[in-house]
NUSELUM-72286 format. One line per 4 residues: number of its first residue (from 1); their letters; for each residue x, y, z of C-alpha. Coordinates in pm, 1 decimal, m for minus. Layout:
! residues N
NUM> a> X:Y:Z | ...;
This chain:
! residues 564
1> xxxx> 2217.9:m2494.6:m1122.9 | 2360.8:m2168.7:m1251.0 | 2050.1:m2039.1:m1375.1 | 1907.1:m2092.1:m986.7;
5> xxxx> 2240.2:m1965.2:m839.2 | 2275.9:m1621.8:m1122.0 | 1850.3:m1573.6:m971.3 | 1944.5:m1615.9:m611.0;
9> xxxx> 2258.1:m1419.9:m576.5 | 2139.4:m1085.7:m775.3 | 1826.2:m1115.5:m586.0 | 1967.8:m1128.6:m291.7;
13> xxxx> 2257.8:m854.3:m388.8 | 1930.0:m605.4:m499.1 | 1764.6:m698.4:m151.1 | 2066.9:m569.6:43.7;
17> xxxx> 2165.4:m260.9:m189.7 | 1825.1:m173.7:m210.7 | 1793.9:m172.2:187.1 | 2153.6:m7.4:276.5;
21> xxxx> 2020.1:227.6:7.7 | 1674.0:313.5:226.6 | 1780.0:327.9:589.7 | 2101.4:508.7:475.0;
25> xxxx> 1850.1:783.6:373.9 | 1586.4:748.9:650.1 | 1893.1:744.9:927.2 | 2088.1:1028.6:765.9;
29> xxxx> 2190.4:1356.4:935.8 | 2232.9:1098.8:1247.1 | 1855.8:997.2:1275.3 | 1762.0:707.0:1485.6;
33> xxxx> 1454.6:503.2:1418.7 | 1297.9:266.8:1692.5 | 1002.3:33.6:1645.4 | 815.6:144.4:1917.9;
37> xxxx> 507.6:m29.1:2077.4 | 267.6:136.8:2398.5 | m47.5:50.1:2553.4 | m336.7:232.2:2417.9;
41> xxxx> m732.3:264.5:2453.9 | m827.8:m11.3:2717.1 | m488.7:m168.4:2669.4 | m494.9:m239.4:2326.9;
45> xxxx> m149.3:m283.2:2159.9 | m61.5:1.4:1975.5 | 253.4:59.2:1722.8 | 437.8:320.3:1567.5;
49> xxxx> 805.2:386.9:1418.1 | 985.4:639.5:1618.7 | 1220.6:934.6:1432.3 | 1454.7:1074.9:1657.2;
53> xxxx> 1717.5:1349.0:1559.9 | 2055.7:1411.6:1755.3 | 1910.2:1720.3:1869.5 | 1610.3:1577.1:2077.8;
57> xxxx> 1700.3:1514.8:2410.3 | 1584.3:1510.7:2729.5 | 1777.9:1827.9:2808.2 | 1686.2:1977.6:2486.9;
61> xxxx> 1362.0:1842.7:2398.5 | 1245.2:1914.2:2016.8 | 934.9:2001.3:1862.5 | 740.0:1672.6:1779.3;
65> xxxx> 475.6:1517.7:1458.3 | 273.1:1260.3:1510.4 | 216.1:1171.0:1138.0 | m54.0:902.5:1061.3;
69> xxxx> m131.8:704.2:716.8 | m471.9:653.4:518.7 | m725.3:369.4:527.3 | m545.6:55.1:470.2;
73> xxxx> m214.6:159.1:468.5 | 47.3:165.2:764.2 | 297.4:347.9:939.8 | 557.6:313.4:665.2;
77> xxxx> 367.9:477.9:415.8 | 433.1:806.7:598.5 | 821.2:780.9:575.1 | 850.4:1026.9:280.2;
81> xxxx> 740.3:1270.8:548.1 | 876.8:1124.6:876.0 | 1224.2:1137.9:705.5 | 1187.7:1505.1:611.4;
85> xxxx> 1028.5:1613.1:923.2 | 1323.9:1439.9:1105.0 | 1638.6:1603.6:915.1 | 1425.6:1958.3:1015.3;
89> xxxx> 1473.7:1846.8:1408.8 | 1110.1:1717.8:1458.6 | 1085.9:1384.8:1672.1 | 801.0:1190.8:1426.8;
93> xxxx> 564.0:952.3:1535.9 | 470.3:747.2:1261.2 | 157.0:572.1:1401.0 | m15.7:261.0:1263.0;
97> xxxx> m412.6:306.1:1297.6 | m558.8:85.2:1548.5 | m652.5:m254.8:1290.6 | m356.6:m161.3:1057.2;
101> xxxx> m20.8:m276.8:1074.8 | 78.0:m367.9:1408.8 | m209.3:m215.8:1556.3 | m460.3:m408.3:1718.3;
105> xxxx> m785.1:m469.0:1571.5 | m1049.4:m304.3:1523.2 | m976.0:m49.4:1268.0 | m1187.2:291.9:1299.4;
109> xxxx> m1202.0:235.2:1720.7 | m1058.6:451.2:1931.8 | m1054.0:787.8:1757.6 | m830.3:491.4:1497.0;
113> xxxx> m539.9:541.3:1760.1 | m457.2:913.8:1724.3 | m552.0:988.6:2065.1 | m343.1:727.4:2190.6;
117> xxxx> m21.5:831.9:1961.0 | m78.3:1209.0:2056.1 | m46.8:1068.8:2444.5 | 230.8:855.3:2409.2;
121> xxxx> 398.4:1130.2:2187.3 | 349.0:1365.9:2459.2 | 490.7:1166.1:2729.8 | 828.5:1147.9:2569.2;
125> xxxx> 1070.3:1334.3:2759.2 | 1292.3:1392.9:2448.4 | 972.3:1638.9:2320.2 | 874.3:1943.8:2380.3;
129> xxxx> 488.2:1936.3:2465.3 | 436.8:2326.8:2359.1 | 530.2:2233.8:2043.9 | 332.2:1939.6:1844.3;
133> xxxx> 220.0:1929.9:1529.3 | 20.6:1660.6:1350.1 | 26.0:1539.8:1015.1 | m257.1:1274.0:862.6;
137> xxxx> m340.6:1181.2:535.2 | m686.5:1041.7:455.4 | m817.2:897.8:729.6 | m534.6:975.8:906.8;
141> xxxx> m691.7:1296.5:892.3 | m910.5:1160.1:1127.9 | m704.4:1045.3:1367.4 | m480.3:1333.0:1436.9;
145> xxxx> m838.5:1565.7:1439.4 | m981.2:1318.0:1711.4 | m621.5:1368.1:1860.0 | m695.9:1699.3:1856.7;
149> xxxx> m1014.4:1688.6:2019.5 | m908.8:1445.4:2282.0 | m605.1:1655.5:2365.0 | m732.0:2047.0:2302.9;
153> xxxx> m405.1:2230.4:2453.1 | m188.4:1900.6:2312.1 | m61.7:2055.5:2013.4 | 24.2:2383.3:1837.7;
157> xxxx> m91.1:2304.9:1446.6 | m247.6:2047.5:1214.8 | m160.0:1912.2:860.0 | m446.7:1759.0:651.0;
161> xxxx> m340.5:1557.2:345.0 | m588.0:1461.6:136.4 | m824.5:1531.6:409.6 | m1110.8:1716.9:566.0;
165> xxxx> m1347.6:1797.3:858.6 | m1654.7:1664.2:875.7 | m1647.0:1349.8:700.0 | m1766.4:994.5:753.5;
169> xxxx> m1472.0:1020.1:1010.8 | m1329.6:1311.1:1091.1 | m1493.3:1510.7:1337.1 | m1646.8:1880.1:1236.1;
173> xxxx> m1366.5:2199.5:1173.4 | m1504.7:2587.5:1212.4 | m1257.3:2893.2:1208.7 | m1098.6:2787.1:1553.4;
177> xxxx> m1103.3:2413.8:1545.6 | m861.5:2256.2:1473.0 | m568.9:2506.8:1592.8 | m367.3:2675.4:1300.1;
181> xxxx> m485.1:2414.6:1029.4 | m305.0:2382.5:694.9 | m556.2:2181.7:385.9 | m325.2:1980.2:176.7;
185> xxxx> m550.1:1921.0:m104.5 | m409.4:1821.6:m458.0 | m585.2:1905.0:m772.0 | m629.4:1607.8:m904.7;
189> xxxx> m752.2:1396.1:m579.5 | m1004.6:1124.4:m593.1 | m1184.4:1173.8:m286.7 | m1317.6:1562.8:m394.4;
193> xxxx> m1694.8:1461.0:m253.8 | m1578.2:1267.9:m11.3 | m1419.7:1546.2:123.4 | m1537.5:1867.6:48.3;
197> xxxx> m1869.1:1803.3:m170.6 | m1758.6:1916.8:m439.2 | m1720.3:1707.7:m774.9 | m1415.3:1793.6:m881.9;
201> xxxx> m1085.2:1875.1:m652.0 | m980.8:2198.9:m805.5 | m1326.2:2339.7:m700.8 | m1187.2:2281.1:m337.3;
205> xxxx> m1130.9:2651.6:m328.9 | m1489.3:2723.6:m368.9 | m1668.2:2463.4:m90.9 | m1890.5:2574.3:118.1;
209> xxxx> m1672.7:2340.0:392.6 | m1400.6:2514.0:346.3 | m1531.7:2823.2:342.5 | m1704.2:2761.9:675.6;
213> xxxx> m1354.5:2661.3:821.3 | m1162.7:2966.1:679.4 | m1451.7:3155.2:826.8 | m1456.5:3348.9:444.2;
217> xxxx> m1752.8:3414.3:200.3 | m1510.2:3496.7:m101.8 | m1331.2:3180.1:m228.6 | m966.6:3045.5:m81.0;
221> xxxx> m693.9:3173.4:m261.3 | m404.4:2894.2:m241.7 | m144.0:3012.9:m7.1 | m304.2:3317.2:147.9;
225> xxxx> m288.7:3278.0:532.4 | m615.9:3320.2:686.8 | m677.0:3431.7:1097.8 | m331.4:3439.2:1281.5;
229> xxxx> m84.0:3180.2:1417.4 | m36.2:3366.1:1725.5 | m409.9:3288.2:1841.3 | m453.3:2990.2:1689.3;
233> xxxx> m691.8:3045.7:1410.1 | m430.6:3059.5:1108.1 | m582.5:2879.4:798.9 | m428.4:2801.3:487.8;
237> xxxx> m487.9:2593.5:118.6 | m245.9:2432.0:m31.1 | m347.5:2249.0:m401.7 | 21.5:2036.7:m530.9;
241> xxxx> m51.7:1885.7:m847.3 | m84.1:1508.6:m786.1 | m339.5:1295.6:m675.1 | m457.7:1166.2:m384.0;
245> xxxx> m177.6:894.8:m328.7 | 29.1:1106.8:m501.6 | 55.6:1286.6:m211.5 | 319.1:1024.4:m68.8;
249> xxxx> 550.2:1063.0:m365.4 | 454.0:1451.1:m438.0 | 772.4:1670.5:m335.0 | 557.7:1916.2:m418.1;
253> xxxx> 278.0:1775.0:m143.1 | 543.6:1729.3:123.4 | 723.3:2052.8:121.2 | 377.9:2228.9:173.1;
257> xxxx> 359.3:2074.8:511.5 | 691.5:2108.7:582.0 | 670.4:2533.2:541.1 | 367.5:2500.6:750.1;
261> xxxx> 529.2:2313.2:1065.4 | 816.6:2547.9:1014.3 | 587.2:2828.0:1031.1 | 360.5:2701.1:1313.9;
265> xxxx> 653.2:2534.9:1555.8 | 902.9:2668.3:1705.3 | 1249.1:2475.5:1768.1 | 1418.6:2251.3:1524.8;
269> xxxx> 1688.7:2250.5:1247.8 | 1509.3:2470.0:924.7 | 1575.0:2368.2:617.5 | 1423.0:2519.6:297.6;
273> xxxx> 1146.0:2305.3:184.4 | 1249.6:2205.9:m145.3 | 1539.0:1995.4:m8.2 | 1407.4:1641.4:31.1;
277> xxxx> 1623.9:1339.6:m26.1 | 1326.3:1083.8:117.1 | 1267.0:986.1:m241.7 | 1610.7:769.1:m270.3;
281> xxxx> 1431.4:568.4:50.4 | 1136.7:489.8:m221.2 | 1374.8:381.8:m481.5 | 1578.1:149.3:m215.3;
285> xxxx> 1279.4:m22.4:m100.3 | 1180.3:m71.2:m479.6 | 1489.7:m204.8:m565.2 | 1489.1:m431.4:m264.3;
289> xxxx> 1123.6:m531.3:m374.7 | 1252.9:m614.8:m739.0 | 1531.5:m846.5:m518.6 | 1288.3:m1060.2:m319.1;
293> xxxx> 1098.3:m1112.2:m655.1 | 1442.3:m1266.9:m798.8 | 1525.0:m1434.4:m438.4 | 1184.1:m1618.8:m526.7;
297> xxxx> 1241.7:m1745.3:m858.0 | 1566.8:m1825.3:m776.9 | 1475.6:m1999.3:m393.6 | 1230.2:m2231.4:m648.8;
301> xxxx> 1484.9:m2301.7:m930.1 | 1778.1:m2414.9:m685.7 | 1501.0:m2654.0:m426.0 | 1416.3:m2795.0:m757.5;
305> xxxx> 1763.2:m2886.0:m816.8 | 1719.7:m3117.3:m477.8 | 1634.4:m3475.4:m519.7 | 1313.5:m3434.9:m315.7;
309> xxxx> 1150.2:m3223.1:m589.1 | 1250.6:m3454.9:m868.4 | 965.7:m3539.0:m948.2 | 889.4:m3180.5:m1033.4;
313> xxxx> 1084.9:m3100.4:m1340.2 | 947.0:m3194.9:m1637.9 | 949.0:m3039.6:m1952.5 | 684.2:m2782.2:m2064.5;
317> xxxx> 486.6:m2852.0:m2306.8 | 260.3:m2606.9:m2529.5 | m157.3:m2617.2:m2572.0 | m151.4:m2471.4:m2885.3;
321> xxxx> m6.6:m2521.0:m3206.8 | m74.2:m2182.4:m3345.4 | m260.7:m1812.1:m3297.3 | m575.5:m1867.2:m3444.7;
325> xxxx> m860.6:m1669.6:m3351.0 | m989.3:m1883.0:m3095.3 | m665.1:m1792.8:m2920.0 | m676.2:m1424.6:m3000.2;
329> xxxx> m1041.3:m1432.4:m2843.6 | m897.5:m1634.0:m2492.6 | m657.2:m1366.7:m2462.2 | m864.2:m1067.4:m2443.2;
333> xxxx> m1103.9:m1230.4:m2202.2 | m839.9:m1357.7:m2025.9 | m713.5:m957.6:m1984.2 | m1067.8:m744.5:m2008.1;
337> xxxx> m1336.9:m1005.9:m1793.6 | m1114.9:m929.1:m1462.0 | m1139.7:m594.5:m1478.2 | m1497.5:m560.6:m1643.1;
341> xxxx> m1582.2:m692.1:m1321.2 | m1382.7:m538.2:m1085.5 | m1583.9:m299.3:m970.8 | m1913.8:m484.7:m1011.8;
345> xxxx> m1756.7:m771.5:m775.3 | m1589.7:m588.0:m516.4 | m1912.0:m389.2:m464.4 | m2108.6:m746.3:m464.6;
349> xxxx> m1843.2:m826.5:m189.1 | m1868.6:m528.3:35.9 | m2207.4:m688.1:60.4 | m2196.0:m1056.3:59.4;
353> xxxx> m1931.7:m1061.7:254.7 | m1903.4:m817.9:578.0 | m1614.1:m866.7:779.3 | m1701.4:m1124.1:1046.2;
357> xxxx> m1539.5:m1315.7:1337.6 | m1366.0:m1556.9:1055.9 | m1347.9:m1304.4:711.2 | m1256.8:m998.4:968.3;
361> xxxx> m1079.2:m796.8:683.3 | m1381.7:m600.4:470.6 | m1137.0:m516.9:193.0 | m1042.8:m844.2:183.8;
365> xxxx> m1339.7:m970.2:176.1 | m1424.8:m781.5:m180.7 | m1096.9:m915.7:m340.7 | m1222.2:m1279.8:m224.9;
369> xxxx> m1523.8:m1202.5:m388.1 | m1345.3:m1047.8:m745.5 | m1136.0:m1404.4:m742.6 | m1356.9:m1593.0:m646.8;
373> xxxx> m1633.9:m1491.6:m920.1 | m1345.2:m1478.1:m1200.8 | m1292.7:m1829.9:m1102.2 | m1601.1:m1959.4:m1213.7;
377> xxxx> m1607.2:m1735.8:m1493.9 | m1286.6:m1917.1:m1649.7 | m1421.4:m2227.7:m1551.2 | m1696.1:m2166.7:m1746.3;
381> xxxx> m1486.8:m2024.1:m2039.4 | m1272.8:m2354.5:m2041.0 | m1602.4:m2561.7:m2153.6 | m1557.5:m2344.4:m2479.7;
385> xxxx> m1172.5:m2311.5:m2484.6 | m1098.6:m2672.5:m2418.4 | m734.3:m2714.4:m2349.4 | m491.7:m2957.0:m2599.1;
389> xxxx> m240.7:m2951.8:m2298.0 | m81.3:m3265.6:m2182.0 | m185.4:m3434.1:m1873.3 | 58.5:m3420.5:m1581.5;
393> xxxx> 45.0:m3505.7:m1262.7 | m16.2:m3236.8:m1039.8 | 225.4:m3370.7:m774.6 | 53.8:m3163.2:m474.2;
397> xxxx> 274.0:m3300.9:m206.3 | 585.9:m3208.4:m373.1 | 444.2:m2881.2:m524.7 | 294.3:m2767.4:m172.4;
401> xxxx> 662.0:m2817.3:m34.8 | 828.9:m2630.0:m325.4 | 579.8:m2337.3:m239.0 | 664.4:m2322.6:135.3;
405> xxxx> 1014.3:m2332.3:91.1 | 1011.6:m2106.3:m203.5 | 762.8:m1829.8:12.2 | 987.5:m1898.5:311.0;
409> xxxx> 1280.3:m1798.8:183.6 | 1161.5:m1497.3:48.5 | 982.0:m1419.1:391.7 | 1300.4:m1451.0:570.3;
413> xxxx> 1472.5:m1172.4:323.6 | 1181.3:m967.1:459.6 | 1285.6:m1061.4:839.7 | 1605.3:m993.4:773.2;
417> xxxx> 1559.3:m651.5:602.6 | 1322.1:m557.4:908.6 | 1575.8:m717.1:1165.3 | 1907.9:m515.2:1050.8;
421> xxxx> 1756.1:m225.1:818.5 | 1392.7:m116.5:962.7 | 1262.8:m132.0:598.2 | 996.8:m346.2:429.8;
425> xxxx> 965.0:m432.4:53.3 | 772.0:m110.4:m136.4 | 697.7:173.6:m371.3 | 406.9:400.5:m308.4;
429> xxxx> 144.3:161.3:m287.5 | 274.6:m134.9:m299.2 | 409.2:m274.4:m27.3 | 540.0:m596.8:131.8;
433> xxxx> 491.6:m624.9:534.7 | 596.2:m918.1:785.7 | 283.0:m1071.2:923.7 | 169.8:m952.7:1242.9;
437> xxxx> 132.9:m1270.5:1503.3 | m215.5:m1181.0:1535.6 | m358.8:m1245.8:1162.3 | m139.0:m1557.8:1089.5;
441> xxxx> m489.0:m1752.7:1173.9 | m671.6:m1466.6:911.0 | m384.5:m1532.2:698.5 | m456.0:m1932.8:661.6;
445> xxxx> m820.1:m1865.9:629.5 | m783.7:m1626.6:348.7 | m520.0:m1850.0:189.8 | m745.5:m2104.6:100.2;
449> xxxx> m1012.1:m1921.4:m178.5 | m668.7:m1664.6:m336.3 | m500.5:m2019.2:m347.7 | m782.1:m2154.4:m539.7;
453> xxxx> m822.4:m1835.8:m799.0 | m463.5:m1889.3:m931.7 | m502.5:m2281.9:m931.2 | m792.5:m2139.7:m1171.7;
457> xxxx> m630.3:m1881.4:m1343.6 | m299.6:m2064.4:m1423.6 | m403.5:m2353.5:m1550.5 | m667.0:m2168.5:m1780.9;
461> xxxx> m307.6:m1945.6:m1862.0 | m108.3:m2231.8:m1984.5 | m376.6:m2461.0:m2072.5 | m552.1:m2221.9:m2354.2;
465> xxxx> m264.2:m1959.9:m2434.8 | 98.3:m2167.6:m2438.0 | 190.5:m2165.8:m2847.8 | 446.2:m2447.7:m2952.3;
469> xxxx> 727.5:m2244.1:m3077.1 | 711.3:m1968.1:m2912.2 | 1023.5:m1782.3:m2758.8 | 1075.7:m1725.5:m2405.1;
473> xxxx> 994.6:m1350.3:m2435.3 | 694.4:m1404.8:m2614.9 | 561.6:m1641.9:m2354.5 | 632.8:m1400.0:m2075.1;
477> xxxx> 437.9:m1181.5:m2272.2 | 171.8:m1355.9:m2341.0 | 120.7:m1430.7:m1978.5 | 189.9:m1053.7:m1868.0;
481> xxxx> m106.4:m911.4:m2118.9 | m354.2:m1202.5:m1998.1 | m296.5:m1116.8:m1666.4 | m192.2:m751.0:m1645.7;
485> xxxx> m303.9:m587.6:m1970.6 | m646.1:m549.3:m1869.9 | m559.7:m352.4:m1536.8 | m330.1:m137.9:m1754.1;
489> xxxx> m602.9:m51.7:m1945.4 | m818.3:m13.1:m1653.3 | m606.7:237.0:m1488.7 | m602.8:449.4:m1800.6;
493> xxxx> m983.1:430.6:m1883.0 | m994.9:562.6:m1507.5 | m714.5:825.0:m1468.7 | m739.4:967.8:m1820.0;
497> xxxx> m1093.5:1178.3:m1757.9 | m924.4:1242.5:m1387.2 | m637.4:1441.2:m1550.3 | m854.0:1614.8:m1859.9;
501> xxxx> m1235.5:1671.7:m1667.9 | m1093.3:1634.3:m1284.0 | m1319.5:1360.5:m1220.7 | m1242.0:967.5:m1230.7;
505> xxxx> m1430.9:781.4:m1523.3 | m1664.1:642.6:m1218.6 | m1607.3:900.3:m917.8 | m1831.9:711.4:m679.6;
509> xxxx> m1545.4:436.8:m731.9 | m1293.0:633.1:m599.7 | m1168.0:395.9:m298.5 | m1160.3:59.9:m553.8;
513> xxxx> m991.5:279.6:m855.9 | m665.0:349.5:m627.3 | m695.3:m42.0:m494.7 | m671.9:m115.7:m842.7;
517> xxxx> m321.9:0.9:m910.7 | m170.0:m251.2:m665.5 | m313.9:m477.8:m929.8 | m76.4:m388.7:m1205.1;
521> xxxx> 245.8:m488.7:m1076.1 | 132.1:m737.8:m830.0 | m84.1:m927.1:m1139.5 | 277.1:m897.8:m1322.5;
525> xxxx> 474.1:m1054.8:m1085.1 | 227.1:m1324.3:m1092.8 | 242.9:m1391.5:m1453.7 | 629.0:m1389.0:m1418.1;
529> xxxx> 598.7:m1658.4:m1134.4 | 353.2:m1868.1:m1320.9 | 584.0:m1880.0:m1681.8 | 920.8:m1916.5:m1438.0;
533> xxxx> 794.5:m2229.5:m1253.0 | 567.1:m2357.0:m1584.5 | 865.7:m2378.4:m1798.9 | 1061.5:m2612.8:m1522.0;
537> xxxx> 798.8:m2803.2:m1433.5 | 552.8:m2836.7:m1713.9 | 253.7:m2801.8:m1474.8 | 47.2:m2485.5:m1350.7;
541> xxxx> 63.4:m2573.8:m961.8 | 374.5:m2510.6:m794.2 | 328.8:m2120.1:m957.9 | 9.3:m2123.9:m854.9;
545> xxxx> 30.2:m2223.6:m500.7 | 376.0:m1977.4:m467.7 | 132.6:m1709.7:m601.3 | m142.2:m1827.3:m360.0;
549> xxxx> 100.9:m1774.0:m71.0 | 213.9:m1471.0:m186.1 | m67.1:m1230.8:m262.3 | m240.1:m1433.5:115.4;
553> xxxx> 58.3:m1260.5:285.0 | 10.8:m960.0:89.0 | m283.0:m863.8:130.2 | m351.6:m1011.8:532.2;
557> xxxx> m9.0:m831.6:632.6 | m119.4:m446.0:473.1 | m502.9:m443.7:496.0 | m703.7:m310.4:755.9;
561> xxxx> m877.0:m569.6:1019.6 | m1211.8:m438.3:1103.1 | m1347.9:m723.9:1317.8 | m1057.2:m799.8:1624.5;
């Protein structure tokens, strides 16, 4: 019991520094934050996170952002700038697209919400309507420019991050459309011919896109102000050295649309731009996110404890009695086959499975496919690496309880942090998110093939890998390189040529490449689940079905619903 008590009590202790930590950053200089929801297109349910500094009031109203994330992310992903815009006197909306977050489904309708935001922004009598900016990264680019369309004398100036005109959704730019536009483009961004059509990002400066839109035949020097503010046609390049997510933890990325709002708008609190403090919110929410890992493992070890799960503990008990090359050869195609056939799979997904009444998430839909197809592979594999494991039973009444109560815990550390500290569980990418009402149905449905990979995957895991002998640490490590290694790999093989030629190892893989981070730490979390509960229980279930739950909520909570 003190194992399960030490787990449970410094998990918990991380969840609550780590969120007193965030929203003492996102609420200093006396910001407020409000979860805000409004009607939008045809009364669909839209959300957003509301930033409100002490100066915005109805008898002062302040200049106002509406700020809007990327493809598949949500409103939170914005905070880095929603924090800094806020301690500079801006009132931020930080919109979630329609189909993301708390949005309502479909993603990509209704101009993907900006319109709506821009309104609802508007009607707030705490902002000043002469002065709105808007801020969108990715395809948030395309919301704020449909905004901007829907609403022509609704704003005063426009940030792209990571963004452009005329793409497969953003509407076309010239020299006077959008009003007193600033490009956020970093040199090393993924999406170059996406973009701009060009095939690497620092060419940026030389597309004929951009050219068009800066109205110029000579090519955009970074920082030079094009047209004039005054009128409307003011154009500027800005290249920070990141990448294209990057741009969420780039200081660098931030600041540049931070001078340009305090060049464009008029009211607010100035601040030089170098003085950002939103990065301590990223490192509270990590730390919190490092806590509900611990609350888990330690939620698991103290139900064990219970005479219910009795059953349950059993001693572990090794496959193998040594490292001989048959072993050697299970572990690298336990870590290389997954991500040999990452790409491959998800783009056999994106086809075999289009998001539909009952699969309505297309991303989804290609991860189903990936787990699905490395399923069978190991399957297959385990005719040739026959396990020397012992039989247990696999106990599934007992081990499905374990997993709810283990998961349930952990979601109400989430509820909790959302309840009292407006946070969720992240860093950068990766990110933890309560389940919207509306996708707990998606959620079981999904559940049921993720839940059945790492049923697969584990007991392949302990079944060909486990060495009698072997210490703790070097179990954990086995596990973490059979699960994890390859995707570290991966994300070298694809980043390396990005920072040396400016293009990724496959560019037209661009989207699937920054999916594939997530993998890294969530596929090590996994592999620290499956050893944790494995070692207490001597079976591969209860980890797997915890892990099943897990990644389900995951993925269902932060991915974009295309079909409502």
């Amino acid at each position: 019991m003190k194992a399960s008590r030490s787990w449970f009590t410094w998990g918990w202790l991380a969840v609550l520094i780590g969120c007193l930590l965030a929203h003492w950053i996102q609420t200093s200089s006396d910001i407020r934050i409000q979860d805000v929801r409004f009607t939008g297109v045809n009364g669909k349910p839209m959300s957003a996170l509301l930033y409100i500094p002490p100066n915005a009031t109805a008898k002062t109203p302040a200049p106002g952002i509406l700020a809007v994330h990327g493809y598949i992310n949500s409103r939170e992903t914005q905070s880095g700038f929603a924090i800094e815009y806020a301690r500079r006197g801006y009132v931020v909306l930080a919109l979630d697209q329609t189909g993301h977050g708390y949005s309502a489904a479909p993603a990509f309708a209704d101009g993907f919400g900006g319109p709506a935001g821009l309104k609802y922004l508007r009607s707030l009598d705490i902002v000043d309507g002469d002065n709105i900016g808007l801020e969108g990264h990715s395809m948030g680019g395309g919301s704020v420019l449909a905004a901007a369309l829907a609403y022509p004398d609704g704003y005063k100036s426009v940030v792209l991050e990571g963004s452009a005109t005329r793409t497969l959704f953003s509407p076309p730019g010239d020299a006077k459309f959008p009003r007193n536009l600033a490009i956020v483009f970093s040199k090393y961004d993924e999406f170059s011919q996406l973009m701009w059509s060009v095939p690497r990002a620092v060419d940026v400066t030389q597309s004929p896109k951009l050219l068009s839109l800066f109205d110029t035949q000579q090519p955009v020097v970074p920082g030079e102000l094009h047209g004039s503010i005054e009128d409307g046609t003011a154009r500027i390049l800005y290249t920070p050295g990141t990448t294209h997510p990057g741009d969420h933890l780039s200081p660098e990325a931030i600041g540049d649309s931070i001078e340009w709002f305090q060049r464009t708008l008029a009211g607010g609190t100035p601040r030089d731009r170098g003085d950002q403090i939103w990065w301590w919110k990223e490192i509270g929410t990590l730390i919190a996110f490092g806590g509900f890992v611990a609350v888990l493992l330690g939620a698991f070890d103290w139900l064990l404890q219970l005479p219910a799960f009795a059953s349950l503990r059993n001693a572990a008990i090794p496959a193998r009695d040594r490292r001989d090359a048959r072993w050697w050869i299970a572990l690298a195609l336990s870590a290389l086959v997954p991500v040999l056939t990452f790409y491959p799979f998800l783009t056999l997904g994106s086809q075999a499975l289009p998001a539909s009444k009952w699969l309505p998430q297309g991303i989804t839909n290609q991860i189903v496919a990936w787990a699905l197809l490395n399923g069978a592979i190991t399957l297959a594999l385990g005719v040739l690496f026959k396990s020397g494991a012992a039989r247990l039973p696999a106990r599934w009444g007992a081990s499905i309880a374990i997993a709810l109560g283990t998961v349930g815990v952990g979601y109400l550390a989430l509820l909790l942090a959302d309840y009292f500290f407006k946070v969720d569980f992240r860093f950068w990418v990766v990110a933890l998110k309560l389940l919207g009402a509306d996708r707990f149905t998606t959620f079981l449905i999904y559940l049921v093939p993720f839940t059945a990979f790492f049923i697969v995957a584990f007991r392949a895991l302990h079944g060909f890998l486990a060495v009698k002998g072997d210490s703790t640490r070097r179990i954990y490590t086995s596990a973490l390189v059979a699960l994890a290694g390859g995707f570290a790999l991966f994300i070298v093989a694809q980043y390396a040529p990005l920072f040396i030629a400016g293009h990724l190892l496959v560019p037209a893989q661009a989207l699937n490449a920054i999916i594939s981070i997530q993998f890294l730490p969530l596929m090590s979390v996994f592999a620290i689940i499956s050893v944790f509960t494995w070692q207490r229980t001597g079976h591969y279930l209860p980890g797997a079905l915890i892990s099943g739950l897990f990644v389900t909520w995951y993925i269902v909570a932060g991915t974009a619903t295309h079909v409502a």
